[in-house]
C-alpha positions in Angstrom: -9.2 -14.0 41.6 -11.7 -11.9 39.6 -9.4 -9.0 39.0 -6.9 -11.9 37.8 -10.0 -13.1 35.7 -11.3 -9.4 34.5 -7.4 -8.5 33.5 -7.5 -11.5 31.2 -10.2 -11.4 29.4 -9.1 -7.5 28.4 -5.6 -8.9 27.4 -7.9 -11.6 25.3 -9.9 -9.1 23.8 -6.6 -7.1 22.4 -4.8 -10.1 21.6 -7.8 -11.7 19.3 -7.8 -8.0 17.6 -4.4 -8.1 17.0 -4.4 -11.4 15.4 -7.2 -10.3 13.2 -5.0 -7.0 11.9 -1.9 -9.1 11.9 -3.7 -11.2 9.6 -4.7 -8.6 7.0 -1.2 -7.1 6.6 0.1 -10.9 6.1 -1.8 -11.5 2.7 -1.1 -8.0 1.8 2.8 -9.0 1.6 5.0 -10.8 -0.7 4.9 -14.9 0.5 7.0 -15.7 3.2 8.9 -18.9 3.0 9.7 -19.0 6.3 10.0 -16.8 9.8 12.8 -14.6 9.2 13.7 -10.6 10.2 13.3 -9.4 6.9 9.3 -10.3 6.3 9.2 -8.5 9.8 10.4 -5.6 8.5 8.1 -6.0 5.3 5.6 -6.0 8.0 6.9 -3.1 10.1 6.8 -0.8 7.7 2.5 -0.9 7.6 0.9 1.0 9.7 -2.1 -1.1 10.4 0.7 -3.7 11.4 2.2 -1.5 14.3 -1.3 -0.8 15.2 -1.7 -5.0 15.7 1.8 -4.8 17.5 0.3 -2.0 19.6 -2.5 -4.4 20.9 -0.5 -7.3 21.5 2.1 -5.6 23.7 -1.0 -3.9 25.5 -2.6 -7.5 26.0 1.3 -8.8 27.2 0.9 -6.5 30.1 -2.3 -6.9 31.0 -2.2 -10.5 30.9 1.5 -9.8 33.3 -0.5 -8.1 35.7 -3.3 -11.1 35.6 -0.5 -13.2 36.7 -0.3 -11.5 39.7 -3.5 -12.9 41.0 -4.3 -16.0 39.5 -2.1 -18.7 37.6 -1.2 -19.2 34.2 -2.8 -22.7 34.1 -6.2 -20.6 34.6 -4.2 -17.2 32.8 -3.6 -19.2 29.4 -7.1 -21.1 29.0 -9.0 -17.7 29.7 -7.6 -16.1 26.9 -8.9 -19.0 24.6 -12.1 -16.8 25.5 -11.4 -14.4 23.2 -12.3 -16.9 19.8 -16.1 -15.9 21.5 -15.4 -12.3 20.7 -14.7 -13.0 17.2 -17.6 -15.5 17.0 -19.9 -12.5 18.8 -18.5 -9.7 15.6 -18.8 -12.3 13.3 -22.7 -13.2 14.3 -23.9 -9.6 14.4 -21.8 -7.9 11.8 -20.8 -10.3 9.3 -24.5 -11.9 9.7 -22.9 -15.4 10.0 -25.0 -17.9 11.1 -24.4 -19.4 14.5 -24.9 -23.4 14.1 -24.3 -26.3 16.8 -20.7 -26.0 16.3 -20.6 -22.7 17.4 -22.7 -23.5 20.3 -20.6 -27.0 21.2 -17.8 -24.7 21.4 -18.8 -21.8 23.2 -20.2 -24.3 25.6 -16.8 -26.5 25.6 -14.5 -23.6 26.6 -17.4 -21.8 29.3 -17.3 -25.3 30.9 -14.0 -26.1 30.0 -12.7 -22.7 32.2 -14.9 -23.4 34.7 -13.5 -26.6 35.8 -10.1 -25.2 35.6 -11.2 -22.6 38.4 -12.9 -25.4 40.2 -9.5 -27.4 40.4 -7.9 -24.6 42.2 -4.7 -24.1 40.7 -1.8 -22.1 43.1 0.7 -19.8 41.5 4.1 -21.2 42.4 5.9 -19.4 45.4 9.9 -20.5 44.1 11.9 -17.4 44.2 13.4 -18.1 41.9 13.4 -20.2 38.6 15.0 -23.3 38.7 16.9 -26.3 36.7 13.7 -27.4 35.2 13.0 -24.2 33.9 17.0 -23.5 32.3 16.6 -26.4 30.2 12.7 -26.4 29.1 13.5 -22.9 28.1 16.4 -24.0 26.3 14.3 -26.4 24.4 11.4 -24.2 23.5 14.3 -21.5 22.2 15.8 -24.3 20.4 12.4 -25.4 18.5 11.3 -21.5 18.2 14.8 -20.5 16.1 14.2 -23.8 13.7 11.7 -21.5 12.1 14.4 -18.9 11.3 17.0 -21.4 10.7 15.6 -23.7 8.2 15.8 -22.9 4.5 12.5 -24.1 3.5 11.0 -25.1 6.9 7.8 -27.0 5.9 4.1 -26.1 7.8 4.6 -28.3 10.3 8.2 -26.9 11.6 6.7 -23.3 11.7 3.7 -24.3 13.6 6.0 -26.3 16.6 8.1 -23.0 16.1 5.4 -20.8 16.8 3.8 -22.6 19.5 7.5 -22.8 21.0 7.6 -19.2 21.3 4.2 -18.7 22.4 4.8 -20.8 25.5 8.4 -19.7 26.1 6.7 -15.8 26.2 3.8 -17.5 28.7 6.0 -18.8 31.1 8.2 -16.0 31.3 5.5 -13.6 31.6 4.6 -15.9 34.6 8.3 -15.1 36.3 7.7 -11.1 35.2 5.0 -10.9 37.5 6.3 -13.2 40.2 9.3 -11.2 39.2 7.5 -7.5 40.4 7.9 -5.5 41.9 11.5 -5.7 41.0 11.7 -3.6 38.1 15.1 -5.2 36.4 14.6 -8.9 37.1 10.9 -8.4 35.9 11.9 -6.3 32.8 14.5 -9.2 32.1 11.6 -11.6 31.9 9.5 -9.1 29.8 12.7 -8.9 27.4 12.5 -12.9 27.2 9.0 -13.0 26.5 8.9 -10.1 23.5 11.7 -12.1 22.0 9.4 -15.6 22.3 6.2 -13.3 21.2 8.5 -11.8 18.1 9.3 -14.9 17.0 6.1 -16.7 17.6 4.8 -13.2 15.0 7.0 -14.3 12.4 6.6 -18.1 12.5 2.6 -17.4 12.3 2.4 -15.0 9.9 4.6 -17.2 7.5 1.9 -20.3 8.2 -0.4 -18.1 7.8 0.3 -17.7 4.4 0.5 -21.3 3.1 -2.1 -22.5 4.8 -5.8 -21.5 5.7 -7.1 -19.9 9.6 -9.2 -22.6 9.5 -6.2 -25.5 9.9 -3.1 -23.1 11.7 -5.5 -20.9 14.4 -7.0 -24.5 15.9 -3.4 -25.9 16.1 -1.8 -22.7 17.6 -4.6 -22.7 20.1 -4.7 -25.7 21.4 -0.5 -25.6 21.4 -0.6 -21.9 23.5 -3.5 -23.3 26.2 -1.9 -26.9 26.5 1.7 -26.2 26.3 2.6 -24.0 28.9 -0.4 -25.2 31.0 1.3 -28.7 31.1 4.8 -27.1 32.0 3.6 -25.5 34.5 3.6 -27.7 37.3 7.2 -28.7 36.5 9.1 -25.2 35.8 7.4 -22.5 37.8 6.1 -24.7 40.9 2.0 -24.3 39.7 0.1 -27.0 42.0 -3.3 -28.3 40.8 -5.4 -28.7 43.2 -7.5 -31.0 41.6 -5.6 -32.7 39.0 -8.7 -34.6 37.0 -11.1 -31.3 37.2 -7.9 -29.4 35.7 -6.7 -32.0 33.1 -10.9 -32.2 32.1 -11.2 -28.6 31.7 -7.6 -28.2 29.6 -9.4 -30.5 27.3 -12.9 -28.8 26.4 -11.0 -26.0 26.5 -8.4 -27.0 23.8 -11.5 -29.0 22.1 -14.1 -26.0 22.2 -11.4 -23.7 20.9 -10.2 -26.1 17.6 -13.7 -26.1 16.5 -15.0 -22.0 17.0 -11.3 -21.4 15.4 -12.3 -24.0 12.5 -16.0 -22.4 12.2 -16.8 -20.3 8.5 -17.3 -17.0 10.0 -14.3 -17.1 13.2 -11.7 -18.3 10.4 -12.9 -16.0 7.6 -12.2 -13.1 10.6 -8.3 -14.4 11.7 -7.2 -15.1 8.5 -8.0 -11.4 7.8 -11.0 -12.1 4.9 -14.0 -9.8 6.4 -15.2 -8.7 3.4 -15.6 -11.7 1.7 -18.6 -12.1 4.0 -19.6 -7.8 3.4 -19.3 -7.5 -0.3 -20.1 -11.5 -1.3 -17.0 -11.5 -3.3 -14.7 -14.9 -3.5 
Protein backbone atom coordinates (compact mmCIF):
# COMPACT_ATOMS: atom_id res chain seq x y z
CA UNK A 1 0.00 0.00 0.00
CA UNK A 2 2.62 2.73 0.49
CA UNK A 3 4.19 2.36 -2.92
CA UNK A 4 0.44 2.57 -4.17
CA UNK A 5 0.25 5.67 -1.82
CA UNK A 6 3.92 7.28 -2.80
CA UNK A 7 3.02 6.61 -6.79
CA UNK A 8 -0.05 8.81 -6.22
CA UNK A 9 0.87 11.54 -4.73
CA UNK A 10 3.83 11.94 -7.64
CA UNK A 11 0.99 11.51 -10.30
CA UNK A 12 -0.92 14.41 -8.00
CA UNK A 13 1.95 16.55 -7.97
CA UNK A 14 2.26 16.48 -12.08
CA UNK A 15 -1.34 16.60 -12.56
CA UNK A 16 -1.96 19.88 -10.21
CA UNK A 17 1.20 21.41 -12.44
CA UNK A 18 -0.39 20.58 -15.44
CA UNK A 19 -3.58 22.12 -14.59
CA UNK A 20 -1.81 25.25 -13.53
CA UNK A 21 0.07 25.46 -17.20
CA UNK A 22 -3.03 24.35 -18.92
CA UNK A 23 -4.58 27.20 -17.41
CA UNK A 24 -2.25 29.89 -18.57
CA UNK A 25 -2.33 28.87 -22.28
CA UNK A 26 -6.37 28.89 -21.98
CA UNK A 27 -6.69 32.74 -21.26
CA UNK A 28 -3.95 33.24 -23.77
CA UNK A 29 -6.39 31.92 -26.58
CA UNK A 30 -9.27 33.24 -28.48
CA UNK A 31 -12.76 32.24 -26.19
CA UNK A 32 -13.92 28.86 -26.66
CA UNK A 33 -17.63 28.39 -26.94
CA UNK A 34 -17.48 25.02 -26.33
CA UNK A 35 -15.13 21.68 -26.28
CA UNK A 36 -14.32 21.11 -29.76
CA UNK A 37 -10.90 19.70 -31.80
CA UNK A 38 -10.18 22.93 -33.24
CA UNK A 39 -9.49 25.10 -29.70
CA UNK A 40 -7.29 21.88 -29.12
CA UNK A 41 -5.30 22.50 -31.87
CA UNK A 42 -5.29 26.43 -30.90
CA UNK A 43 -3.89 24.85 -27.89
CA UNK A 44 -1.40 22.42 -29.43
CA UNK A 45 0.39 24.62 -31.18
CA UNK A 46 1.90 26.35 -27.58
CA UNK A 47 4.65 25.08 -26.34
CA UNK A 48 3.98 25.59 -22.70
CA UNK A 49 0.70 23.67 -23.50
CA UNK A 50 2.55 20.38 -24.65
CA UNK A 51 4.67 20.88 -21.74
CA UNK A 52 1.17 20.69 -19.44
CA UNK A 53 0.24 17.61 -21.80
CA UNK A 54 3.68 16.20 -21.01
CA UNK A 55 2.80 16.23 -17.12
CA UNK A 56 -0.49 14.90 -17.42
CA UNK A 57 0.30 11.78 -19.45
CA UNK A 58 3.43 11.33 -16.92
CA UNK A 59 0.83 11.63 -13.93
CA UNK A 60 -1.68 9.02 -16.12
CA UNK A 61 1.03 6.44 -15.75
CA UNK A 62 2.04 6.91 -12.63
CA UNK A 63 -1.33 6.96 -11.18
CA UNK A 64 -1.79 3.34 -13.65
CA UNK A 65 0.99 1.90 -11.88
CA UNK A 66 -0.68 3.06 -8.29
CA UNK A 67 -3.54 0.98 -9.30
CA UNK A 68 -1.61 -1.88 -9.11
CA UNK A 69 -1.39 -1.73 -5.45
CA UNK A 70 -4.07 0.01 -3.95
CA UNK A 71 -7.71 0.92 -5.27
CA UNK A 72 -9.07 3.66 -7.09
CA UNK A 73 -11.60 4.52 -4.30
CA UNK A 74 -8.28 5.30 -2.22
CA UNK A 75 -6.26 6.16 -5.96
CA UNK A 76 -8.82 9.08 -6.82
CA UNK A 77 -9.21 10.81 -3.31
CA UNK A 78 -5.23 10.86 -2.89
CA UNK A 79 -4.77 12.89 -5.75
CA UNK A 80 -7.26 15.54 -4.27
CA UNK A 81 -3.84 15.96 -2.28
CA UNK A 82 -2.33 17.70 -4.72
CA UNK A 83 -4.79 21.31 -4.06
CA UNK A 84 -2.05 21.23 -0.75
CA UNK A 85 0.82 21.65 -3.18
CA UNK A 86 -0.66 24.51 -4.74
CA UNK A 87 -1.84 25.91 -1.33
CA UNK A 88 2.05 25.12 -0.09
CA UNK A 89 3.55 27.49 -3.52
CA UNK A 90 0.98 29.77 -3.08
CA UNK A 91 1.87 30.36 0.97
CA UNK A 92 5.60 30.64 0.46
CA UNK A 93 5.93 32.26 -2.95
CA UNK A 94 2.98 34.20 -3.74
CA UNK A 95 3.03 35.24 0.24
CA UNK A 96 -0.67 34.47 0.50
CA UNK A 97 -1.98 34.33 3.70
CA UNK A 98 -3.05 30.91 5.04
CA UNK A 99 -6.55 31.57 7.01
CA UNK A 100 -8.95 28.97 8.78
CA UNK A 101 -10.18 27.98 5.42
CA UNK A 102 -7.02 26.82 4.39
CA UNK A 103 -6.54 25.07 7.55
CA UNK A 104 -10.38 23.44 7.56
CA UNK A 105 -9.41 22.12 4.37
CA UNK A 106 -6.07 20.79 4.63
CA UNK A 107 -7.41 19.17 7.67
CA UNK A 108 -10.75 17.88 5.78
CA UNK A 109 -8.86 16.01 3.05
CA UNK A 110 -5.70 14.66 5.68
CA UNK A 111 -8.67 13.14 7.62
CA UNK A 112 -10.83 12.68 4.96
CA UNK A 113 -7.91 10.14 3.17
CA UNK A 114 -7.36 8.69 6.21
CA UNK A 115 -10.59 7.23 6.85
CA UNK A 116 -10.71 6.02 3.34
CA UNK A 117 -7.45 3.87 4.15
CA UNK A 118 -9.04 2.94 7.39
CA UNK A 119 -12.17 1.42 5.46
CA UNK A 120 -10.04 -0.91 3.62
CA UNK A 121 -11.05 -0.82 0.27
CA UNK A 122 -10.04 -4.24 -2.13
CA UNK A 123 -9.17 -3.79 -5.76
CA UNK A 124 -11.68 -5.93 -7.66
CA UNK A 125 -10.35 -9.36 -8.87
CA UNK A 126 -13.04 -9.78 -12.12
CA UNK A 127 -11.02 -10.63 -15.09
CA UNK A 128 -12.70 -9.15 -16.88
CA UNK A 129 -15.08 -6.13 -17.18
CA UNK A 130 -18.50 -6.79 -17.16
CA UNK A 131 -22.31 -5.67 -18.17
CA UNK A 132 -22.22 -2.94 -15.63
CA UNK A 133 -19.25 -1.53 -16.89
CA UNK A 134 -20.42 -1.63 -21.04
CA UNK A 135 -23.23 0.49 -20.18
CA UNK A 136 -21.84 3.00 -17.40
CA UNK A 137 -19.17 3.54 -19.89
CA UNK A 138 -21.63 4.08 -22.50
CA UNK A 139 -23.23 6.68 -20.45
CA UNK A 140 -20.21 8.60 -19.30
CA UNK A 141 -19.13 8.61 -23.30
CA UNK A 142 -22.49 9.80 -24.04
CA UNK A 143 -22.52 12.87 -21.44
CA UNK A 144 -18.60 13.54 -22.32
CA UNK A 145 -19.31 14.08 -26.36
CA UNK A 146 -22.52 16.51 -25.33
CA UNK A 147 -19.66 19.00 -24.79
CA UNK A 148 -18.51 18.54 -28.48
CA UNK A 149 -21.86 18.14 -29.80
CA UNK A 150 -23.78 21.03 -28.56
CA UNK A 151 -23.74 24.31 -30.42
CA UNK A 152 -23.67 26.63 -27.50
CA UNK A 153 -23.49 24.10 -24.62
CA UNK A 154 -24.02 26.25 -21.50
CA UNK A 155 -21.48 26.03 -18.09
CA UNK A 156 -23.31 23.50 -16.71
CA UNK A 157 -23.22 20.93 -19.83
CA UNK A 158 -19.32 21.32 -20.05
CA UNK A 159 -18.75 20.76 -16.48
CA UNK A 160 -20.98 17.11 -16.42
CA UNK A 161 -18.97 16.76 -19.78
CA UNK A 162 -15.83 17.08 -18.17
CA UNK A 163 -16.35 15.29 -15.07
CA UNK A 164 -17.79 12.43 -17.56
CA UNK A 165 -14.52 12.13 -19.07
CA UNK A 166 -12.54 12.44 -16.05
CA UNK A 167 -14.19 9.32 -14.58
CA UNK A 168 -14.53 7.32 -17.77
CA UNK A 169 -10.32 7.88 -17.94
CA UNK A 170 -10.38 6.74 -13.98
CA UNK A 171 -12.05 3.70 -14.37
CA UNK A 172 -10.32 2.61 -17.34
CA UNK A 173 -7.00 3.33 -15.95
CA UNK A 174 -8.28 1.01 -13.12
CA UNK A 175 -8.73 -2.00 -15.94
CA UNK A 176 -5.12 -0.84 -17.60
CA UNK A 177 -3.44 -1.93 -14.60
CA UNK A 178 -5.68 -4.87 -13.71
CA UNK A 179 -5.23 -5.13 -17.37
CA UNK A 180 -0.99 -5.64 -17.05
CA UNK A 181 0.95 -7.20 -17.73
CA UNK A 182 -0.81 -7.76 -20.95
CA UNK A 183 0.55 -5.21 -23.05
CA UNK A 184 -2.48 -4.98 -25.77
CA UNK A 185 -5.50 -5.35 -23.51
CA UNK A 186 -3.79 -2.84 -21.12
CA UNK A 187 -2.73 -0.35 -23.94
CA UNK A 188 -6.51 -0.74 -25.12
CA UNK A 189 -7.54 0.66 -21.76
CA UNK A 190 -4.85 3.34 -21.90
CA UNK A 191 -6.28 4.32 -25.43
CA UNK A 192 -9.89 4.66 -23.66
CA UNK A 193 -8.66 6.70 -20.96
CA UNK A 194 -6.46 9.42 -23.27
CA UNK A 195 -9.61 9.72 -25.25
CA UNK A 196 -11.85 10.37 -21.75
CA UNK A 197 -8.65 12.66 -20.44
CA UNK A 198 -8.73 14.53 -24.15
CA UNK A 199 -12.00 15.26 -23.83
CA UNK A 200 -12.20 15.99 -20.28
CA UNK A 201 -8.92 18.87 -21.56
CA UNK A 202 -11.25 20.47 -23.85
CA UNK A 203 -14.48 20.56 -21.90
CA UNK A 204 -12.30 22.26 -18.92
CA UNK A 205 -10.39 24.59 -20.68
CA UNK A 206 -13.63 25.91 -22.48
CA UNK A 207 -15.29 26.36 -18.67
CA UNK A 208 -12.45 27.62 -17.75
CA UNK A 209 -12.90 30.41 -19.81
CA UNK A 210 -16.36 31.62 -18.89
CA UNK A 211 -16.17 31.13 -15.58
CA UNK A 212 -13.71 31.69 -12.67
CA UNK A 213 -11.11 28.59 -10.88
CA UNK A 214 -12.73 29.61 -8.00
CA UNK A 215 -16.44 28.07 -9.07
CA UNK A 216 -15.27 25.23 -12.06
CA UNK A 217 -11.90 23.62 -9.96
CA UNK A 218 -14.34 22.89 -6.73
CA UNK A 219 -17.06 21.32 -9.01
CA UNK A 220 -14.48 19.25 -11.14
CA UNK A 221 -13.00 18.08 -7.92
CA UNK A 222 -15.51 16.92 -6.04
CA UNK A 223 -17.10 15.30 -9.62
CA UNK A 224 -13.36 13.37 -10.33
CA UNK A 225 -13.09 12.02 -6.37
CA UNK A 226 -16.91 11.13 -6.03
CA UNK A 227 -17.76 9.98 -9.36
CA UNK A 228 -15.68 7.14 -10.09
CA UNK A 229 -15.26 6.47 -6.36
CA UNK A 230 -19.04 5.73 -6.24
CA UNK A 231 -18.95 3.48 -9.53
CA UNK A 232 -16.57 1.62 -8.29
CA UNK A 233 -18.14 -0.89 -6.38
CA UNK A 234 -20.63 -1.53 -9.14
CA UNK A 235 -18.30 -1.71 -12.49
CA UNK A 236 -14.92 -2.92 -11.55
CA UNK A 237 -15.83 -5.20 -8.40
CA UNK A 238 -14.09 -2.52 -5.57
CA UNK A 239 -15.42 -3.84 -2.06
CA UNK A 240 -15.43 -1.42 0.91
CA UNK A 241 -14.58 -2.75 3.66
CA UNK A 242 -16.01 -0.39 5.84
CA UNK A 243 -18.71 1.30 4.05
CA UNK A 244 -19.55 4.33 6.76
CA UNK A 245 -15.60 5.09 7.37
CA UNK A 246 -15.37 5.14 3.36
CA UNK A 247 -18.55 7.13 2.48
CA UNK A 248 -17.29 9.63 5.73
CA UNK A 249 -13.92 10.05 4.28
CA UNK A 250 -15.30 10.57 0.34
CA UNK A 251 -17.08 13.42 2.02
CA UNK A 252 -14.32 15.61 3.85
CA UNK A 253 -12.47 14.77 1.11
CA UNK A 254 -14.87 16.19 -1.56
CA UNK A 255 -15.63 19.01 1.19
CA UNK A 256 -11.89 19.95 2.08
CA UNK A 257 -11.10 20.02 -1.57
CA UNK A 258 -14.23 22.63 -2.74
CA UNK A 259 -13.03 25.01 -0.23
CA UNK A 260 -8.80 25.01 -0.72
CA UNK A 261 -9.87 25.02 -4.60
CA UNK A 262 -12.32 28.12 -3.70
CA UNK A 263 -9.44 29.82 -1.43
CA UNK A 264 -7.80 33.48 -3.00
CA UNK A 265 -4.37 32.29 -3.47
CA UNK A 266 -5.15 28.09 -4.79
CA UNK A 267 -7.77 29.72 -7.44
CA UNK A 268 -5.60 32.75 -8.40
CA UNK A 269 -2.75 29.67 -9.17
CA UNK A 270 -5.38 27.10 -11.44
CA UNK A 271 -6.88 29.60 -13.20
CA UNK A 272 -3.30 30.54 -14.35
CA UNK A 273 -3.23 34.40 -12.63
CA UNK A 274 0.25 34.16 -10.64
CA UNK A 275 1.27 37.38 -11.18
CA UNK A 276 -1.54 39.11 -10.11
CA UNK A 277 -0.36 38.22 -6.72
CA UNK A 278 3.81 39.04 -7.86
CA UNK A 279 3.39 42.34 -9.57
CA UNK A 280 -0.01 43.64 -7.62
CA UNK A 281 -1.57 44.24 -10.95
CA UNK A 282 -5.65 43.54 -11.44
Amino acid sequence: MLTGILLTLAAAACFECSYVLQALQVRAVPEMTRASVGGLRRLAARPVWLTSIALGLAGFGLQVLALRHVPLSLVQPLLATGLLGLLAFSATVLGEPVGRREVLAVVAIVAGVTLIALADPQRGTDPAPGLAFVLVAIALGLLALSAFVLRRPGGGELLAGAIAADALAALAAAEAARALPDVLPAAGWCALAAAGGIAAIAAESAVLQRRGAARVAPVVLAGQVAVPVALAPLVIGERWGTPVLLVCGLALVIAGSALLASSAGVSRLALGHPEHEVGGRG
